[in-house]
MARKOLFI-643424 format. One line per field, with one value per residue: residue number from 1; x, y, z of N, C-alpha, C, O in turn. Coordinates in nm, 3 decimals. Layout:
<rs>
pos = [NUM ...];
npx = [X ...];
npy = [Y ...];
npz = [Z ...];
capx = [X ...];
capy = [Y ...];
capz = [Z ...];
cpx = [X ...];
cpy = [Y ...];
cpz = [Z ...];
opx = [X ...];
opy = [Y ...];
opz = [Z ...];
</rs>
This chain:
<rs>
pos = [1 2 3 4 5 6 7 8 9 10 11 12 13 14 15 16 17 18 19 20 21 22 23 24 25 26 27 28 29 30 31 32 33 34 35 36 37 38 39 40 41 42 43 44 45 46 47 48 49 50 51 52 53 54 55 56 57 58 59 60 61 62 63 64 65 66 67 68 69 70 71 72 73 74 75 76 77 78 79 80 81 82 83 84 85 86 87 88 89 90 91 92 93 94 95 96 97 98 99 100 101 102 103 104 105 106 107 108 109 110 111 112 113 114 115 116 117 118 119 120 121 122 123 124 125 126 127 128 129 130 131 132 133 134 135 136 137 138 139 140 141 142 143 144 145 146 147 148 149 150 151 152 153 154 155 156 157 158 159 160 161 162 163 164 165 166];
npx = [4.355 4.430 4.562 4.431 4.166 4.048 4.036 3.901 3.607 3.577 3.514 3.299 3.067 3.059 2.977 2.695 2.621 2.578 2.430 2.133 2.132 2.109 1.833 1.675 1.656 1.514 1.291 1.089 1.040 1.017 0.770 0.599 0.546 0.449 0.244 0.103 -0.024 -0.209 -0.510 -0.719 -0.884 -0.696 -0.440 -0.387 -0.459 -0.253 0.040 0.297 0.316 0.481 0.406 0.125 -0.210 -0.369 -0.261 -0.365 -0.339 -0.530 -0.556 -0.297 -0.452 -0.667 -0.530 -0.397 -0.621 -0.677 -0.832 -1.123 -1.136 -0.920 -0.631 -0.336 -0.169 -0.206 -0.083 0.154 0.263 0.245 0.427 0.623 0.706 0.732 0.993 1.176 1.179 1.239 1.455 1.691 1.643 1.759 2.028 2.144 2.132 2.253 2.520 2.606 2.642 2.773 2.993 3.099 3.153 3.342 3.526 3.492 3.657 3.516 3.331 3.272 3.260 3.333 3.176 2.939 2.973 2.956 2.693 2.548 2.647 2.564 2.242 2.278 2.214 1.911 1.660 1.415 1.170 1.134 1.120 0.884 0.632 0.675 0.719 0.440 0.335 0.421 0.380 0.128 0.074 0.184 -0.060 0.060 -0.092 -0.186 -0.093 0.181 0.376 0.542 0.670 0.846 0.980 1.141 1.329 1.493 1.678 1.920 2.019 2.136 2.346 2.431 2.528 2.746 2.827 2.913 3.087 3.343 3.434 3.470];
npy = [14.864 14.616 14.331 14.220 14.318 14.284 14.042 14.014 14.158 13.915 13.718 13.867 13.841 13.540 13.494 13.605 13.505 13.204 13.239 13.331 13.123 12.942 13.071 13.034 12.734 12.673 12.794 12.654 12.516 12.712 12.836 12.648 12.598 12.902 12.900 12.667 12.811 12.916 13.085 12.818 12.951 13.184 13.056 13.028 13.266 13.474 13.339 13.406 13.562 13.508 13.556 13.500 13.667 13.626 13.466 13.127 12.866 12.665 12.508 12.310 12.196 12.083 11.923 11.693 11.549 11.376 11.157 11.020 10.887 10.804 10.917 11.172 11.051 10.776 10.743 10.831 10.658 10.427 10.478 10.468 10.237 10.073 10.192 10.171 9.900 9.778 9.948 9.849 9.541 9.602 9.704 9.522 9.247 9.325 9.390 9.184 8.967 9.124 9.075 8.794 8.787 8.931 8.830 8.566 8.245 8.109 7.831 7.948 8.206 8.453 8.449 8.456 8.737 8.860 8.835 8.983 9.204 9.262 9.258 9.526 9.669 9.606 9.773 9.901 9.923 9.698 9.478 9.492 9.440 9.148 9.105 9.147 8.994 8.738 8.842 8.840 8.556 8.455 8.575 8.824 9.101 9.389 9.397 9.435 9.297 9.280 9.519 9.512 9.278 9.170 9.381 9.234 9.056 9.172 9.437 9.477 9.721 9.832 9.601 9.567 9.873 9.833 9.609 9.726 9.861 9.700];
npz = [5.926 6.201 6.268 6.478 6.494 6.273 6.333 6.552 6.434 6.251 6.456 6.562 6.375 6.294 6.509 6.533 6.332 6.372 6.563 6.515 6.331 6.537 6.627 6.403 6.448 6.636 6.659 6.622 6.797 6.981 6.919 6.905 7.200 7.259 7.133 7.249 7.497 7.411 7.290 7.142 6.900 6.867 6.754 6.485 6.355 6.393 6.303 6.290 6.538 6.840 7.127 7.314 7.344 7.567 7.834 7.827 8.007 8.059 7.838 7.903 8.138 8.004 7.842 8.033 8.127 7.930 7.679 7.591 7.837 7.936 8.102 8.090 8.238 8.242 7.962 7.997 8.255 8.074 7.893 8.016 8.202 7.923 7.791 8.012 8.042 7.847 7.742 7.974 7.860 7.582 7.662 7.863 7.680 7.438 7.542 7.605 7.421 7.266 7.467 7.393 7.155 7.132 7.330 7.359 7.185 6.928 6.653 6.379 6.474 6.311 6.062 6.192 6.324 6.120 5.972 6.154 6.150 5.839 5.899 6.016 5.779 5.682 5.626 5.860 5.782 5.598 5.750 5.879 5.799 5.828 6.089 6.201 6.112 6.254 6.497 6.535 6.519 6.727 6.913 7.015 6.950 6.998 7.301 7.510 7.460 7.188 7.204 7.376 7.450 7.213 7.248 7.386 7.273 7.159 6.953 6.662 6.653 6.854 6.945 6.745 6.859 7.133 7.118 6.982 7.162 7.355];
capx = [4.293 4.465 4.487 4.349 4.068 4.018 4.005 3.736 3.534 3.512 3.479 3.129 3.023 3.099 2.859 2.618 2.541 2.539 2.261 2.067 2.118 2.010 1.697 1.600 1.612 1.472 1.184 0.961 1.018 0.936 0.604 0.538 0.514 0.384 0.101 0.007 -0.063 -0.326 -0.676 -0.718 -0.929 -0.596 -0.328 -0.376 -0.505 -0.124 0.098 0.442 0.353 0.535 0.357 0.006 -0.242 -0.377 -0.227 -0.449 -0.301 -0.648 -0.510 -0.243 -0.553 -0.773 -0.423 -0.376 -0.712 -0.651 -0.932 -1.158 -1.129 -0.777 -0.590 -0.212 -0.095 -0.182 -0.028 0.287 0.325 0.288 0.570 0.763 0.739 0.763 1.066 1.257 1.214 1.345 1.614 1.704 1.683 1.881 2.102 2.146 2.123 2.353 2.641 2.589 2.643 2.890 3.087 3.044 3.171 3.485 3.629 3.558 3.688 3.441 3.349 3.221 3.314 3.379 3.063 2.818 2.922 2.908 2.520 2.496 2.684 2.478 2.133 2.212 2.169 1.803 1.575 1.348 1.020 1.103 1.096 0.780 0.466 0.684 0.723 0.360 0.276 0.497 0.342 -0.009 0.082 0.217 -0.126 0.086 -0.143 -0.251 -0.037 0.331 0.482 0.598 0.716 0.876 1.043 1.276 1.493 1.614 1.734 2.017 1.974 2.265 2.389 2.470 2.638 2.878 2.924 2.992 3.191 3.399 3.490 3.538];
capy = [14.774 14.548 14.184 14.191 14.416 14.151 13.904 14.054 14.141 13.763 13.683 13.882 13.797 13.426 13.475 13.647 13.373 13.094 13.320 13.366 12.975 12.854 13.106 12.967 12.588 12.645 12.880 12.584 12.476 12.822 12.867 12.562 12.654 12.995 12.808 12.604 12.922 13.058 13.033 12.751 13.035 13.254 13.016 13.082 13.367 13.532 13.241 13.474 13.606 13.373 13.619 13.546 13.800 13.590 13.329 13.054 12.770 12.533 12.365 12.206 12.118 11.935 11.822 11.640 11.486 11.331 11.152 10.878 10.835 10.807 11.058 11.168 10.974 10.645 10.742 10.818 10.491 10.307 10.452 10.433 10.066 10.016 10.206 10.088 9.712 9.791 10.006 9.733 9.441 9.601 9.709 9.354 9.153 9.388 9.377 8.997 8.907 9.151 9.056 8.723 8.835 9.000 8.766 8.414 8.204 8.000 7.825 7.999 8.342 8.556 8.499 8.515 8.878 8.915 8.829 9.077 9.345 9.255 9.321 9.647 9.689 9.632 9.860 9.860 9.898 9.615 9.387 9.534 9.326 8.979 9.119 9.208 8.815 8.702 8.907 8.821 8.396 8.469 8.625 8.947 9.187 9.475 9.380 9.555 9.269 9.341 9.657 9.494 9.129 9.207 9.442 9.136 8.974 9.226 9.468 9.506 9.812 9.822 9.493 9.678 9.965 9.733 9.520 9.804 9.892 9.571];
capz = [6.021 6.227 6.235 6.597 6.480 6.128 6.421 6.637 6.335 6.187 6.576 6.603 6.250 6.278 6.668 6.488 6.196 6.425 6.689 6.403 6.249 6.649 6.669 6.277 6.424 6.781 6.663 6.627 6.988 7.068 6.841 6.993 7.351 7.264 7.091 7.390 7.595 7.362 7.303 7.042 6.803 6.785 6.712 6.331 6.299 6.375 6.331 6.323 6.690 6.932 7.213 7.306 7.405 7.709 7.932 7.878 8.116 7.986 7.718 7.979 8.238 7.952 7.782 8.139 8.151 7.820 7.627 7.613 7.992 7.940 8.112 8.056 8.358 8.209 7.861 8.102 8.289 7.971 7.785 8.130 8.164 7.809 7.786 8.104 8.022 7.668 7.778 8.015 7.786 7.471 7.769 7.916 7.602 7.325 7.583 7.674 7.275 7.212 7.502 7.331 6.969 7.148 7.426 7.348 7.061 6.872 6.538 6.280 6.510 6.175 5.956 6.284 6.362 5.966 5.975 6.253 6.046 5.739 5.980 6.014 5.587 5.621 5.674 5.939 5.688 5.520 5.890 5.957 5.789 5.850 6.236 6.208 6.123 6.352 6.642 6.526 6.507 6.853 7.015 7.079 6.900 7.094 7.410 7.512 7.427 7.009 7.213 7.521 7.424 7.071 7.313 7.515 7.210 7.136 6.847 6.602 6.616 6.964 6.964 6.691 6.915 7.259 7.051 6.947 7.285 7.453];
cpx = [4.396 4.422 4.418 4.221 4.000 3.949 3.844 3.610 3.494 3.417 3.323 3.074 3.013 2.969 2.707 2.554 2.525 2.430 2.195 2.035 2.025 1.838 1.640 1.583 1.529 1.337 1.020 0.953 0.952 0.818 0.550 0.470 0.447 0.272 -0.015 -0.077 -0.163 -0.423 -0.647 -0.797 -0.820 -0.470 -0.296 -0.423 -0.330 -0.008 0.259 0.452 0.373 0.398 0.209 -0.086 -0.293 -0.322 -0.353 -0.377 -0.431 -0.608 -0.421 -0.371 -0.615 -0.658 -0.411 -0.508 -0.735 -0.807 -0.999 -1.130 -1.042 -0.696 -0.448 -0.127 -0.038 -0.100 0.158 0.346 0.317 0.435 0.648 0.794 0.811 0.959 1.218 1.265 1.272 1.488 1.704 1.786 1.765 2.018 2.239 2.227 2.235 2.521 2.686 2.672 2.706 3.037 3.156 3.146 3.363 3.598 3.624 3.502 3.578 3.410 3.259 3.190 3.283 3.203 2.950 2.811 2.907 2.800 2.493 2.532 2.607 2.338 2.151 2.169 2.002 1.707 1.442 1.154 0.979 1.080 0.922 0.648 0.528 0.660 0.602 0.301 0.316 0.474 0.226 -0.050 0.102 0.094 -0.079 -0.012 -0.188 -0.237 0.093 0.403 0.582 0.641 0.868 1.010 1.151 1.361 1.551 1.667 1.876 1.977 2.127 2.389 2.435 2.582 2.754 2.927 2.999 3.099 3.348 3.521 3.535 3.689];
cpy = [14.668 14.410 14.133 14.249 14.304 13.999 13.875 14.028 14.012 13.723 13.700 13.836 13.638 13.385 13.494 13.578 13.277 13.134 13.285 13.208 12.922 12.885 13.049 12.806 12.606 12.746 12.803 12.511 12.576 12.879 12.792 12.551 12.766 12.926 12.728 12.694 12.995 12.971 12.941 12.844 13.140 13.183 12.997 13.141 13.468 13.441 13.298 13.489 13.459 13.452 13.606 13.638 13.785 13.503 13.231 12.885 12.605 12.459 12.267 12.125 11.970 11.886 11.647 11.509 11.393 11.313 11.010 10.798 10.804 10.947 11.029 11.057 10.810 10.662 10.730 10.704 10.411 10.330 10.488 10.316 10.045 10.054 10.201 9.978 9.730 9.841 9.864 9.621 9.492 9.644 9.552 9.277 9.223 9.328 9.231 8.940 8.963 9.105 8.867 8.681 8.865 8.940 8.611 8.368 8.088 7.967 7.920 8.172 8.481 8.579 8.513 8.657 8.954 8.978 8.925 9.209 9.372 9.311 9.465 9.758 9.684 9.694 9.817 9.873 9.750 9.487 9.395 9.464 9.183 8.991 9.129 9.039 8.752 8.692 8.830 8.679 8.379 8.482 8.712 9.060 9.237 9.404 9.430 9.411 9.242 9.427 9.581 9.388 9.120 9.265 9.323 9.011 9.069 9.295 9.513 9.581 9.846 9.720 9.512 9.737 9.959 9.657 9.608 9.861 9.773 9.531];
cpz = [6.062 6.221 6.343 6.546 6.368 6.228 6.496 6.536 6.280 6.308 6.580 6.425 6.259 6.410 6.606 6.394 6.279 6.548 6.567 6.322 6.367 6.658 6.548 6.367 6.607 6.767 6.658 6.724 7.031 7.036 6.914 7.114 7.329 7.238 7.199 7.473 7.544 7.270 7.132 6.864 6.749 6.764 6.606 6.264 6.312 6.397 6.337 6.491 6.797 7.054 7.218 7.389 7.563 7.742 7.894 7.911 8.049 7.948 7.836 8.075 8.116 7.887 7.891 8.143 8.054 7.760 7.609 7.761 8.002 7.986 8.100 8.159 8.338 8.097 7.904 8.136 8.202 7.927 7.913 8.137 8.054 7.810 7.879 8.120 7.902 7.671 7.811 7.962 7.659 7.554 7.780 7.774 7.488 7.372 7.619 7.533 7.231 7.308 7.436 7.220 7.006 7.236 7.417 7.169 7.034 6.743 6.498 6.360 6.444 6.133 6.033 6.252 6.142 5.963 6.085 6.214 5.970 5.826 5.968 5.890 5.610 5.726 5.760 5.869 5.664 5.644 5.950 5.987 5.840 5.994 6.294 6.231 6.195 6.492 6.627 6.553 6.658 6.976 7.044 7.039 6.981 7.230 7.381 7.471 7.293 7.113 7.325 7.435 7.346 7.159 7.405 7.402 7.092 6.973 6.767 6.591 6.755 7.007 6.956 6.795 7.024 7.192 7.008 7.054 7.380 7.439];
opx = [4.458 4.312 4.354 4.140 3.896 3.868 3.750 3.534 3.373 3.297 3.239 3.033 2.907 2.894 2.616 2.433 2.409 2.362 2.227 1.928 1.913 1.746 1.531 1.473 1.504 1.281 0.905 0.856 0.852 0.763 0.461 0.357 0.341 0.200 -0.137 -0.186 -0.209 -0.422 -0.581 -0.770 -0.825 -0.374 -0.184 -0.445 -0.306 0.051 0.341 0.545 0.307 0.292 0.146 -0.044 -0.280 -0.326 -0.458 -0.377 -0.405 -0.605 -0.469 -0.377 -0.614 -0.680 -0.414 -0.480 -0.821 -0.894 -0.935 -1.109 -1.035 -0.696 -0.409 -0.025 0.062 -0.007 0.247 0.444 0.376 0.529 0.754 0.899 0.928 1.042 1.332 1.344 1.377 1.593 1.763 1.904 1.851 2.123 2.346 2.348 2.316 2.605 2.797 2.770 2.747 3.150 3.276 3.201 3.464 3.717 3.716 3.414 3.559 3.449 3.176 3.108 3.231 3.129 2.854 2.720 2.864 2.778 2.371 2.465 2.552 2.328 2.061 2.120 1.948 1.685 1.374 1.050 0.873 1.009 0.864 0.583 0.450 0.588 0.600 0.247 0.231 0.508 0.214 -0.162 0.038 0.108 -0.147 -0.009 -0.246 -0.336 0.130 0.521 0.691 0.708 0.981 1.109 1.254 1.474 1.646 1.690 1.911 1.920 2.213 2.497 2.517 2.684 2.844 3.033 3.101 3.210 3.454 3.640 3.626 3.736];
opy = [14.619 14.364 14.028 14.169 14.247 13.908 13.795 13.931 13.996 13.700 13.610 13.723 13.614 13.287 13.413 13.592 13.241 13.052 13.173 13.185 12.875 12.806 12.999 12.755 12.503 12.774 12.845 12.437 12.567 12.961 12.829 12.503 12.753 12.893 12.726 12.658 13.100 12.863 12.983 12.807 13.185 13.260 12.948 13.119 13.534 13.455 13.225 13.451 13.357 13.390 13.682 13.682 13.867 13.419 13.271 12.800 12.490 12.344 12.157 12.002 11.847 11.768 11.532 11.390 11.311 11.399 10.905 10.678 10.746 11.054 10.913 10.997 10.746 10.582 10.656 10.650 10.304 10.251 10.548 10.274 10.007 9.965 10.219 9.931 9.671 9.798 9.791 9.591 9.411 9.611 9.512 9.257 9.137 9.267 9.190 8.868 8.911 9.097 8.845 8.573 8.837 8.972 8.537 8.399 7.993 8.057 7.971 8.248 8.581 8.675 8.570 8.713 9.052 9.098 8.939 9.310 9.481 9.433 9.533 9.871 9.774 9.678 9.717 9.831 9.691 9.394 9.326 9.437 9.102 8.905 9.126 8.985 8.670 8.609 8.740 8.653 8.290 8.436 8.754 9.141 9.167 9.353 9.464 9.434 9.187 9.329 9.629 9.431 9.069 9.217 9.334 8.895 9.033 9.228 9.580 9.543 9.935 9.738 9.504 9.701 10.024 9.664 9.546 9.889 9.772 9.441];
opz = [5.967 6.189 6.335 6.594 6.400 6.208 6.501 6.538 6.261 6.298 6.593 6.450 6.201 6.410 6.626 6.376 6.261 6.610 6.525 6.264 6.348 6.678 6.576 6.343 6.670 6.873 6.675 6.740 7.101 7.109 6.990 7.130 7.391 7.333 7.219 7.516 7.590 7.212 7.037 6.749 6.634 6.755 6.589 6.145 6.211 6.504 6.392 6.562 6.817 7.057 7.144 7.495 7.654 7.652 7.946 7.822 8.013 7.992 7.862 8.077 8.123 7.861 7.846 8.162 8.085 7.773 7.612 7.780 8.110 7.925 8.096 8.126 8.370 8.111 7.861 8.083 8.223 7.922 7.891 8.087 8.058 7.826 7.836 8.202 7.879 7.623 7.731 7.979 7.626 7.498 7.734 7.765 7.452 7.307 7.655 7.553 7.127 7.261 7.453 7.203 6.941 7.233 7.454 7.088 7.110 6.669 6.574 6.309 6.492 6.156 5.981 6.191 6.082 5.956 6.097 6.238 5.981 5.813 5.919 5.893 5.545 5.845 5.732 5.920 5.686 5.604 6.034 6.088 5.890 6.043 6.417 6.328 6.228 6.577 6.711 6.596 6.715 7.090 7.137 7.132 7.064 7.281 7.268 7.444 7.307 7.145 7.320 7.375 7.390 7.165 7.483 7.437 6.979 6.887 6.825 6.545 6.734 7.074 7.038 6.845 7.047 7.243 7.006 7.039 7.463 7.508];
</rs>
């Protein structure tokens, strides 16, 4: 056997494990979707078959119509807003405070971006109930703004990675 031939051979062997690794991690995207398309009584009764036996299109109609007089549309424009003022403001506000960190000289310079290094050590659990009291002392509870407002005050880890590049 040649070493072109040794070559080929790894070549399809080497194609062949990584097909085979993609269809293992993408098979529950594609159960997924098969799933949608079929009658809610056979989607575990043959949970191997991606293929179902009828088209049923339904589930998207009443998916659409959502629930509680809520339909998908509104669930939509919330997390559009939400997530284009957030974008936005960690946008805006990361690069504002790293440009900040990286072009002008000021006291205590060093142990600021420290405390902004240190931030990204704690875990976002442990922020959660004080952020929770915080919101609640505020009047935010059950309004977008806990969702909305924190991104326009620069979030750590961004700062880093603007800062990095500036």
């Amino acid at each position: 056997m040649t070493f072109r031939q040794k070559r080929i051979i790894k070549a399809i062997i080497f194609h062949l494990i990584v097909a085979g690794l993609g269809f293992v991690m993408l098979y529950p995207i594609l159960w997924m979707l098969a799933s949608s398309l079929k009658l809610p009584s056979e989607i575990w009764v043959n949970q191997a078959s991606l293929i179902p036996s009828t088209l049923h299109f339904q589930n998207y109609i009443t998916g659409m119509r959502g629930f509680g007089g809520i339909s998908f549309s509104v669930f939509f424009r919330n997390s559009f807003i939400i997530v284009t003022t957030g974008t936005v403001g960690q946008v805006f506000s990361s690069a504002l405070v790293a440009y900040g960190f990286a072009r002008i000289r000021f006291k205590y310079k060093k142990p600021l971006f420290a405390c902004v290094i240190i931030t990204l050590m704690l875990p976002t659990q442990i922020l959660a109930i004080p952020q929770y009291i915080m919101f609640q002392s505020f009047g935010w509870i059950n309004t977008w703004l806990p969702l909305i407002v924190p991104a326009f005050f620069g979030f750590p880890f961004f700062i880093f990675m603007i800062y990095q590049f500036i």
